[in-house]
TINUTI-733070 format. One record per residue: x, z, y of N, C-alpha, C, O in turn; residue in three letters. Coordinates in steps of 0.05 Angstrom, whole numbers, plus 32768, in hexadecimal, padded with zeros to 4 digits. Atoms other than C-alpha are relative to their C-alpha. Example, Ala and Ser with C-alpha at 12.3 -4.5 7.8 and 13.67 -1.06 7.14 Angstrom:
801280007FE880F6809C7FA68012800080188027800D8018ALA;7FF07FFF7FE88111808F7FEB7FF1800E80167FFB8012802CSER;
//
This chain:
800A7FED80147AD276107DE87FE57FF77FF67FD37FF48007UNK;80128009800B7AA175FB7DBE7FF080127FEA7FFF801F7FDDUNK;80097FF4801A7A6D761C7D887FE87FEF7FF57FE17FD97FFCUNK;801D800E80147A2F760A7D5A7FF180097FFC7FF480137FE5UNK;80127FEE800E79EC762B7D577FF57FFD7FDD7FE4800A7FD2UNK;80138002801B79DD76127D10800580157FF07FF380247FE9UNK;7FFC7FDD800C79FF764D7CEB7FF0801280047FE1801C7FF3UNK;80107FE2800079DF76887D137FDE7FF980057FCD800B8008UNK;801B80057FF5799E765B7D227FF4800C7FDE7FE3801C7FD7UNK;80167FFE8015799376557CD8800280217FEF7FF1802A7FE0UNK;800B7FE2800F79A176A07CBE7FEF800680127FE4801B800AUNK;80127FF07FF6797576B17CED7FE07FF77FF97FCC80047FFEUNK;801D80088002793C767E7CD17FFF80037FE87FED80127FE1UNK;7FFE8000801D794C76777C867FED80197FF97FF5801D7FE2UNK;80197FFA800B790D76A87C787FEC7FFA800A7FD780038001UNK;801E80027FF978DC768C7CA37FF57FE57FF480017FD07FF9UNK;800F8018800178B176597C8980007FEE8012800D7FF48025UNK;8004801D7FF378A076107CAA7FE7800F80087FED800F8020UNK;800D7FF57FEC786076377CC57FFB8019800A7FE48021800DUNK;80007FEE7FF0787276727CE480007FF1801A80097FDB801FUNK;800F80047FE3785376757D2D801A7FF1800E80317FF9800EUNK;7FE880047FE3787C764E7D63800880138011801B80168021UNK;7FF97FE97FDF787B76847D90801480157FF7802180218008UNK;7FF07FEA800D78A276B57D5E80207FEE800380357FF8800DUNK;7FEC800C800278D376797D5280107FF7802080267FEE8026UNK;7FEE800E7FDB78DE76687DA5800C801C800B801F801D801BUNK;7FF97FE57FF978E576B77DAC80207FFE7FF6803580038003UNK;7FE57FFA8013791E76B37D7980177FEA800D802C7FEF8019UNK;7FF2800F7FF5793876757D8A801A8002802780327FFF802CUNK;7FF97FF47FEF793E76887DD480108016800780188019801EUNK;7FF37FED8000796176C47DC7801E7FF47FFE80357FF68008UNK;7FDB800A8013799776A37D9F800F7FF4800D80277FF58009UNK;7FF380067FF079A3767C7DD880138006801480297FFF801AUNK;7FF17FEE7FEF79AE76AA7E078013800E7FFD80228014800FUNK;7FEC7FF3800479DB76CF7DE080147FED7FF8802B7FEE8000UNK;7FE1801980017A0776937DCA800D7FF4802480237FEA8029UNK;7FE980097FE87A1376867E1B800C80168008802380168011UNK;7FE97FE97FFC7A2176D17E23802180007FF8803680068005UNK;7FE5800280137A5876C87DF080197FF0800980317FEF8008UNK;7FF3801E7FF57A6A768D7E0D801280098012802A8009800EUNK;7FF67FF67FE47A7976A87E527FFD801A80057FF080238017UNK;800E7FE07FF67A7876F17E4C801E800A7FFC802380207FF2UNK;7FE87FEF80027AC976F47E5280058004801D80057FF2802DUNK;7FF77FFB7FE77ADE77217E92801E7FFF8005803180057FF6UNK;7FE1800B7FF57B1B770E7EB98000801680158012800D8023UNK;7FF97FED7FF67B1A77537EE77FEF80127FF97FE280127FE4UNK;800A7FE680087AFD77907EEC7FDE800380177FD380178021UNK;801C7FF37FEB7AB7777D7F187FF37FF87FD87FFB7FEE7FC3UNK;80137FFC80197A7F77897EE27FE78001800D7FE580098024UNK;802280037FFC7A2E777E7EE07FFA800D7FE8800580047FD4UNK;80047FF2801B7A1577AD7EAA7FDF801280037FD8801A8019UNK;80167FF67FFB79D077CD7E9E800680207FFA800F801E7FE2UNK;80047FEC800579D378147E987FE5800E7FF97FD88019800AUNK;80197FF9800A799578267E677FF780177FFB7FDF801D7FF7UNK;80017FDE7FF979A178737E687FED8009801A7FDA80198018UNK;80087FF37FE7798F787A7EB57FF07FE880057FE17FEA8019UNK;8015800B7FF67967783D7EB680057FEB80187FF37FE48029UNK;7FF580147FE1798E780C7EEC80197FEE7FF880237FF07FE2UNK;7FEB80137FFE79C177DB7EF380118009800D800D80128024UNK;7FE780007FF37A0877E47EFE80177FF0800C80267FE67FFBUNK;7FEF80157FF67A3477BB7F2B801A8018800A801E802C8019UNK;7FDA7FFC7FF47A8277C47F2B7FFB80227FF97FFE8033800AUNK;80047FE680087A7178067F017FE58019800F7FDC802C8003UNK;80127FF47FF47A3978237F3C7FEC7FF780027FEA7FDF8007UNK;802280027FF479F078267F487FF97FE5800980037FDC801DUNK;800380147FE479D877EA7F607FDF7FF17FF57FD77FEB7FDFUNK;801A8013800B799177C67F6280007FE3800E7FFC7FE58026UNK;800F80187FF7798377817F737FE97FF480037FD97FF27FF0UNK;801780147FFA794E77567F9C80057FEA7FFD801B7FE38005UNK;7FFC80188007794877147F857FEB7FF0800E7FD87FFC8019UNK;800F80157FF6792676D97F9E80047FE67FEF80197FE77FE2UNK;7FF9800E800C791F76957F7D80037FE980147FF37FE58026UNK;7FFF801F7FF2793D764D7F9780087FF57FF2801C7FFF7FE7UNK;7FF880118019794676197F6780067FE580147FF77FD98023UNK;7FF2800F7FF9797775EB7F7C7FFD7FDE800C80027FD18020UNK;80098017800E795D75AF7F597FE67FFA80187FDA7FE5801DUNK;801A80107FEE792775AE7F8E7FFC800780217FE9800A802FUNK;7FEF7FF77FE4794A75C07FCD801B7FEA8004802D7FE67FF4UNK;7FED801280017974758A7FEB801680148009801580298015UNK;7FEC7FF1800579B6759A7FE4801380068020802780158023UNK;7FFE7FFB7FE279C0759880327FFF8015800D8010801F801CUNK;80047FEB7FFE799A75CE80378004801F7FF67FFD80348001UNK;80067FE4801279A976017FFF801180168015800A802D8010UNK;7FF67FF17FF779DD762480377FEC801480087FEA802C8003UNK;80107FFC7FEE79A8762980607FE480177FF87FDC80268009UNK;80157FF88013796E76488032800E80157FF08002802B7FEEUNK;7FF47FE48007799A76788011801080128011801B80258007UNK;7FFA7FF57FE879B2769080537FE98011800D7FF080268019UNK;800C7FFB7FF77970769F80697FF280167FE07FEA802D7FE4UNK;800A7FEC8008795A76BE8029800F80197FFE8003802D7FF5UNK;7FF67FE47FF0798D76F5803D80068009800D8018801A800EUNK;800A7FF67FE9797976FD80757FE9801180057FE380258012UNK;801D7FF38012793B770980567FFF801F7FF97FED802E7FFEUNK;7FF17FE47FFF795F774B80447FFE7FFF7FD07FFD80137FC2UNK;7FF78004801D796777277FEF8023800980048032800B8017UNK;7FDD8001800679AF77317FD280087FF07FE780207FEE7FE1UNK;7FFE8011800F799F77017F9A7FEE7FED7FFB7FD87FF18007UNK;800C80167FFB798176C17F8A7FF97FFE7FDE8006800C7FCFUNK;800080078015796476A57F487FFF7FDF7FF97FEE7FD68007UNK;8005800D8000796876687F3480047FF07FE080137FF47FCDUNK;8001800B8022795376357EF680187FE57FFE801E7FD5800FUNK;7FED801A8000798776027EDC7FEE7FE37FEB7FEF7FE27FD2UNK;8010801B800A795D75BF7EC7800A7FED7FED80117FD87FF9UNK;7FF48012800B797875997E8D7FFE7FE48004800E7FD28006UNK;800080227FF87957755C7E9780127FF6801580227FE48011UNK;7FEE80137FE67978754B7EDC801A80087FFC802B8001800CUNK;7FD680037FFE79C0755D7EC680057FEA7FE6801C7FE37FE5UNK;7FFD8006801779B875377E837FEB7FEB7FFF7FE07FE87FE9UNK;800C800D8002798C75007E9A7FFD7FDF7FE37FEA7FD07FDDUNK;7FFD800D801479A174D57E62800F800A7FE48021801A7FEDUNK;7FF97FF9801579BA74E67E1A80208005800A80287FEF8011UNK;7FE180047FF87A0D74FB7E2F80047FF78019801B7FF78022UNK;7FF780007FE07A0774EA7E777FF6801480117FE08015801BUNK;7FFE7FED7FE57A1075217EA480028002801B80167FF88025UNK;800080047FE37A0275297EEA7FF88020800A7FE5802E8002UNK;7FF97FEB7FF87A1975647F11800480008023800A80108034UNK;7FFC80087FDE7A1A753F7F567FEA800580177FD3800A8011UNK;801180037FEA79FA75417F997FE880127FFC7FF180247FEEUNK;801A7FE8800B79B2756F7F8D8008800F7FEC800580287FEDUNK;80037FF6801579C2757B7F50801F800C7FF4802780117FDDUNK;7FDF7FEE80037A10759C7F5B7FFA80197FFC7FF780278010UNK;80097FE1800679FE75DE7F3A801F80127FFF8019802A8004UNK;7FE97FFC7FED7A5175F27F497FF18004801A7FE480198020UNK;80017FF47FE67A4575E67F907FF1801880087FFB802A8016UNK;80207FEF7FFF79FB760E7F90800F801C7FF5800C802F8003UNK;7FFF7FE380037A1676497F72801A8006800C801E801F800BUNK;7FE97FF97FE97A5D76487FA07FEB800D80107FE38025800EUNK;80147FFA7FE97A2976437FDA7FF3801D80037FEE80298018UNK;80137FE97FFB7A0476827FC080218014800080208027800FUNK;7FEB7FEA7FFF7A5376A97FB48005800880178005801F8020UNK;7FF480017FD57A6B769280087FEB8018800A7FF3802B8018UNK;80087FED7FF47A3076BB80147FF380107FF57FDB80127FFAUNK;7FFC7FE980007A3676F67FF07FE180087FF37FD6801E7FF3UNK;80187FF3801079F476EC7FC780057FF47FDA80117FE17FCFUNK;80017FF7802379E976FD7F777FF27FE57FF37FE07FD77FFDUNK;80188012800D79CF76CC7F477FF67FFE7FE680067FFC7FD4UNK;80117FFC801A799976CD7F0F80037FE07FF97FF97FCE8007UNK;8001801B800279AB768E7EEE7FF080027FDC7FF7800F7FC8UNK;800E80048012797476767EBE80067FE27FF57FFF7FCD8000UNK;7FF78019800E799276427E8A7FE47FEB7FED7FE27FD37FE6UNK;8012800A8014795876337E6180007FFE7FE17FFA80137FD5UNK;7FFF80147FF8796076007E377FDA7FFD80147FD47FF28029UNK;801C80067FF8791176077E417FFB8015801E8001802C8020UNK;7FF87FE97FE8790576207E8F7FE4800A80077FDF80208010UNK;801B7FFB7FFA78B176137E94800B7FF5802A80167FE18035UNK;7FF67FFF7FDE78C176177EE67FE27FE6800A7FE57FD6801CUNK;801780138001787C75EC7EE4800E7FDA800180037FC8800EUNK;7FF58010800378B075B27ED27FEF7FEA7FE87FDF7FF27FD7UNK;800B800F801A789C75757EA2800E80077FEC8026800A7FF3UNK;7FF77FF8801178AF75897E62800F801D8007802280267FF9UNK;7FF17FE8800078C475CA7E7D801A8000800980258015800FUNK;7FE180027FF4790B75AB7E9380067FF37FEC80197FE47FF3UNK;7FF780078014791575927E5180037FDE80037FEF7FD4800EUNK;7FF6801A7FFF793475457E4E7FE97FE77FF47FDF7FE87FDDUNK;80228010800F78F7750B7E4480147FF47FE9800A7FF47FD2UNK;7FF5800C8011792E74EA7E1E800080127FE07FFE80057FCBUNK;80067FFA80187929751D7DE67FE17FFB7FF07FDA80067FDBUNK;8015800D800F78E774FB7DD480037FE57FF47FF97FDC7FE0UNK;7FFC8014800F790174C07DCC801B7FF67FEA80197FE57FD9UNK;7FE27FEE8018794774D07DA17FF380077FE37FFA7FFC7FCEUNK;800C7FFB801D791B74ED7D6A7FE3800980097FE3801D8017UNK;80187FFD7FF778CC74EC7D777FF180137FF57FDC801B7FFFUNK;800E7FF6800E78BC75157D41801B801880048016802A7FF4UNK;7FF77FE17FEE78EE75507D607FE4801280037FCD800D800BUNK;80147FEF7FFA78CF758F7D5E80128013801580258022800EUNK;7FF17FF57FE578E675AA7DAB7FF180247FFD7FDD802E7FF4UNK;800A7FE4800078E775F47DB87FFE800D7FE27FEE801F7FE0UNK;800D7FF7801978E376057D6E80227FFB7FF780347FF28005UNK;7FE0800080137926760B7D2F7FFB7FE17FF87FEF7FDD7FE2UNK;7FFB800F800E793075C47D2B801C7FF6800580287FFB801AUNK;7FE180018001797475AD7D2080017FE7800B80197FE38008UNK;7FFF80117FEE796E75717D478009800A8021801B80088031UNK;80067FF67FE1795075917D8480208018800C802B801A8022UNK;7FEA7FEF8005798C75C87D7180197FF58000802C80037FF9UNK;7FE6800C800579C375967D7680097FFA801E801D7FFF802CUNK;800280087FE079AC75787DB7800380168010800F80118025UNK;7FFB7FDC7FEF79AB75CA7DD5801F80018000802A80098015UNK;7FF17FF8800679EC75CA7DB380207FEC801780377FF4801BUNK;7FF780157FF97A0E75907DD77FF78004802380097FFF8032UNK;7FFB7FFD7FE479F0759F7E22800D801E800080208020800FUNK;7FF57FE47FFC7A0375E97E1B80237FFE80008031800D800EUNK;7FDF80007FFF7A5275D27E0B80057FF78020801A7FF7802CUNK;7FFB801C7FE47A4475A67E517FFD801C8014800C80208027UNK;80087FEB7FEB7A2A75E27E76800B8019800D801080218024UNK;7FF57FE97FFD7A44761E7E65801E80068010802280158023UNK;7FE480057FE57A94760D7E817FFB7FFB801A800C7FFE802BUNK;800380017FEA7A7275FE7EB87FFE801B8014800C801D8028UNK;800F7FEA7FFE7A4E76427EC7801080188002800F802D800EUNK;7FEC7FE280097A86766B7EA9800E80098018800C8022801AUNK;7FF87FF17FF07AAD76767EE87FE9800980177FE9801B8027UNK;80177FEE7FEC7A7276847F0E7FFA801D7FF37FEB802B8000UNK;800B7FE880057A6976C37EE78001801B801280018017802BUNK;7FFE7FE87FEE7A6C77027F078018800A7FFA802980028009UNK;7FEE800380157A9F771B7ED980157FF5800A80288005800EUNK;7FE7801680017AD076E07EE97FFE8000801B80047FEA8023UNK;800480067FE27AC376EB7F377FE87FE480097FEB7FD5801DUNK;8017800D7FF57A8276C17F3C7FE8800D800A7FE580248003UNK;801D7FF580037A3F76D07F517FEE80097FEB7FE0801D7FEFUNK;80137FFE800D7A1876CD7F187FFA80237FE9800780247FD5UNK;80087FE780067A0277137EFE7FF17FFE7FE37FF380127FD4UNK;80118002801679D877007EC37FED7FE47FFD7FE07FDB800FUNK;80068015800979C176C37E997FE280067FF57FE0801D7FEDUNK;801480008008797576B77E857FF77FF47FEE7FE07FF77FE7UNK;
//
């Protein structure tokens, strides 16, 4: 399943000028993201549900009450030996969910080559957190900050087009989003909560 942000990217820019603020355009941008992977992966296959209830002010799991503690472990920097081991202990901790960032550069170290192996098996990493019965805040990015170089973002998109404007409506940088997000999202999708996965909500 495949889609294209250039359609809803550009009604959403087609009145801003070339200098309206970056920060208005990464707000916007960012959004659009998030809701194109909702879309993506927001079909349920039974009847468990994650839903906010904004009436009473809480989150609802499987229709009831429910709050979550989170903690963060990012995968990417946890050998993969250990992740049983470290998300075992953080619920023990007395967490019931985990957060973690997904790093483009290291799955997409090169323009079309993907790597999903060994550290960087984000499958196995979020099985690992289902076996034991904890939640997960999964933060896609593309941009993660996570005090990463470039934020997570791929060094190779500097050299592809130099004069790319990253983080911002350019239809370059918008092609390349468009092209790991087809790579990603099938991945992710049965992890949903929804589809019997862990994952509770995308960032």
């Amino acid at each position: 399943m495949a889609f294209n942000f250039e359609e809803e990217m550009t009604m959403y820019f087609q009145t801003f000028h070339q200098s309206q603020e970056r920060f208005v355009s990464r707000l916007i941008l960012q959004g659009i993201c998030c809701n194109r992977i909702l879309n993506f992966c927001g079909v349920a296959f039974s009847d468990r549900s994650f839903t906010v209830d904004y009436e009473n002010n809480y989150f609802r799991k499987d229709g009831k009450p429910f709050r979550y503690v989170s903690g963060s472990i990012h995968y990417f920097r946890v050998p993969s030996l250990f992740w049983h081991d470290r998300i075992y202990k953080m619920k023990m901790a007395g967490l019931n969910a985990i957060q973690t960032y997904v790093e483009w550069n290291h799955h997409e170290p090169e323009p079309g080559v993907y790597n999903f192996e060994g550290d960087y098996d984000l499958p196995k990493f979020l099985k690992t957190a289902h076996d034991l019965d904890m939640l997960v805040i999964l933060r896609t990015g593309p941009f993660i900050d996570a005090e990463r170089d470039m934020g997570g973002l791929p060094y190779w998109l500097l050299r592809v087009d130099p004069n790319m404007k990253m983080r911002f409506y350019d239809p370059n940088f918008i092609k390349y989003i468009d092209k790991w997000y087809n790579v990603l999202l099938p991945i992710i999708e049965p992890f949903l909560y929804n589809n019997g996965g862990p994952i509770i909500s995308i960032q």
